[in-house]
C-alpha positions, 0 to 999 in steps of 0.5 A: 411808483415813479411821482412823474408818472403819478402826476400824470396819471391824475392831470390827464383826467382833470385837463380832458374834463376841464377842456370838454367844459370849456367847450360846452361853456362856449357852445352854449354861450354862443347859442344863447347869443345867437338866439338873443340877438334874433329875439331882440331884432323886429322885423317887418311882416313879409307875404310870401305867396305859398300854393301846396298845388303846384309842389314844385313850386316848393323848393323857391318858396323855401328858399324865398321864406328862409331869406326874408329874415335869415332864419325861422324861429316858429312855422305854424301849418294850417293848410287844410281842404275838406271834401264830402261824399261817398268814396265811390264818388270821389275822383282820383284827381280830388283824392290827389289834390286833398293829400296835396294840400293836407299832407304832402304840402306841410310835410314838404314845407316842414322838410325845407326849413328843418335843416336851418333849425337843426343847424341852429339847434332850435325851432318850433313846428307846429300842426293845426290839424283835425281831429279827423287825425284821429278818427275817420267819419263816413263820406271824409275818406280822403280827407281823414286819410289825409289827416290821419297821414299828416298826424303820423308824419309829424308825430314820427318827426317829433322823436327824430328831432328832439335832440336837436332842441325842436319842438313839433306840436300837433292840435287837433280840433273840431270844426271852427265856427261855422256861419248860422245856416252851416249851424242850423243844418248841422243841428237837422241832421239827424246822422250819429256822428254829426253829435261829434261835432257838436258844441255851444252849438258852434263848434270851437269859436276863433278865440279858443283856437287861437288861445291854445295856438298860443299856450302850446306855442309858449308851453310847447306841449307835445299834443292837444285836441280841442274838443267838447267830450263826445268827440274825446270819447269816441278817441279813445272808444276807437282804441278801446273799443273799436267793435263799438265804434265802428257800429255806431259809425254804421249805424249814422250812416243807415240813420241818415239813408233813411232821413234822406228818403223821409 
C-alpha cells in the first residue's frame, strides 16, 4: 500500500476529531464567559407593569422586560384568579377572563422570553401552580380547567426545550395561608372535599412556599406538590382509582346541599 496513502488514511480521522474539540472547547468557554459575566453584574430592581387582561398588551411588555437587563436568567409565573360557583352560574366572560389570567397569560409570557433562552442556551421557567392542576373539586370548573391547562402546557414545554439547557418547574400547592375568618369557615364547612385542603389548620404558610420556590430554583427539579397527605392521596386515587374519586367528590356535593338547608 502506497505510504502517502496510508498516512492519509489515518491523519484525516485525527484532524476532523481534533478540529470538532477544538470547537466544542470553544463553545463552551464562550458560554461559561457569557453566563459569568452576567452572574457577576448586579442589577437594580425595575417594576415592569404586567397586566394578562389586556393580551395585546403583551408583545411591548416583553420587549420592555427582555430590555431592562438584556437578558432573563430565571422567570417565575405566579398569576393566578380563582372563581366559585355552580358551572351553571358561570359567565362566558369570567370563564375568558380566568383562562386569561391562568393560562393564556403565562403560557404567552413564557413563549416571549424563550427565544433570548434558547438563543443563549439557558434559563429557567418556573410555574407556581395549584394543585388544582392536578385534580378538579366541584363549583372550580373554570378554575381547574385553567389550571389543569397551564400544568400541561408547561409540562409539554419541558421536553421541548431541555436540549437547550432550560429548566421548566411546576409546584403545585394548596391554598396559602388564609386570614382567621377564611380558617374558621373552612373549618365549618362540612362538604368532603374542603379536608383537601386541610392543613395546621392554615393551609401552606408564606415561608413554606417560599423555601421550596427556593429549593426548586437552585436544584431545579422537575415538579413538586406542596401539600399535607390527604390531598396527595386523592393524586394518585384520581389516577388509580377514579370511580372512587369521583364518588366522594359527589358525595361532598350532596353532604353540602343538605348542610346548606340545615
Amino acid at each position: 500500500m502506497d505510504p502517502v496513502w496510508t498516512t492519509t488514511v489515518l491523519l484525516v480521522p485525527l484532524v476532523v476529531v481534533l478540529t470538532a474539540g477544538v470547537f466544542f472547547l470553544y463553545s463552551a468557554v464562550i458560554g461559561l464567559l457569557s453566563k459569568t459575566s452576567v452572574r457577576n453584574k448586579t442589577f437594580p430592581p425595575k417594576l415592569v407593569l404586567l397586566d394578562f387582561g389586556d393580551m395585546d398588551s403583551m408583545p411591548e411588555v416583553i420587549e420592555e422586560i427582555l430590555e431592562c437587563y438584556g437578558c432573563l436568567d430565571i422567570l417565575i409565573l405566579n398569576s393566578s384568579m380563582k372563581f366559585k360557583a355552580p358551572v351553571q352560574n358561570v359567565s362566558l366572560e369570567m370563564d375568558k377572563l380566568l383562562m386569561d389570567n391562568n393560562y393564556f397569560g403565562p403560557a404567552t409570557l413564557a413563549k416571549g422570553v424563550l427565544p433570548s433562552m434558547i438563543s443563549r442556551r439557558t434559563g429557567h421557567l418556573l410555574l407556581i401552580n395549584s394543585i388544582q392542576g392536578k385534580l378538579a373539586v366541584p363549583f372550580r370548573a373554570t378554575y381547574a380547567a385553567s389550571k389543569h391547562a397551564v400544568q400541561a402546557f408547561f409540562d409539554s414545554l419541558r421536553a421541548e426545550v431541555e436540549e437547550y439547557g432550560i429548566s421548566v418547574s411546576t409546584i403545585n400547592h394548596t391554598f396559602i395561608s388564609p386570614s382567621s375568618s377564611e380558617s374558621t369557615e373552612a373549618a365549618s364547612s362540612k362538604s368532603i372535599w374542603s379536608l383537601l385542603y386541610t392543613k395546621k389548620p392554615l393551609g401552606v404558610s408564606p415561608d413554606e412556599a417560599a423555601t421550596e420556590i427556593v429549593k426548586t430554583l437552585s436544584n431545579k427539579r422537575k415538579e413538586v406538590v406542596i401539600a399535607p397527605s390527604l390531598p396527595k392521596v386523592a393524586i394518585y386515587a384520581r389516577s388509580f382509582f377514579p370511580n372512587v374519586f369521583f364518588a366522594v367528590m359527589a358525595a361532598g356535593v350532596n353532604n353540602a346541599a343538605a348542610s346548606e338547608k340545615m
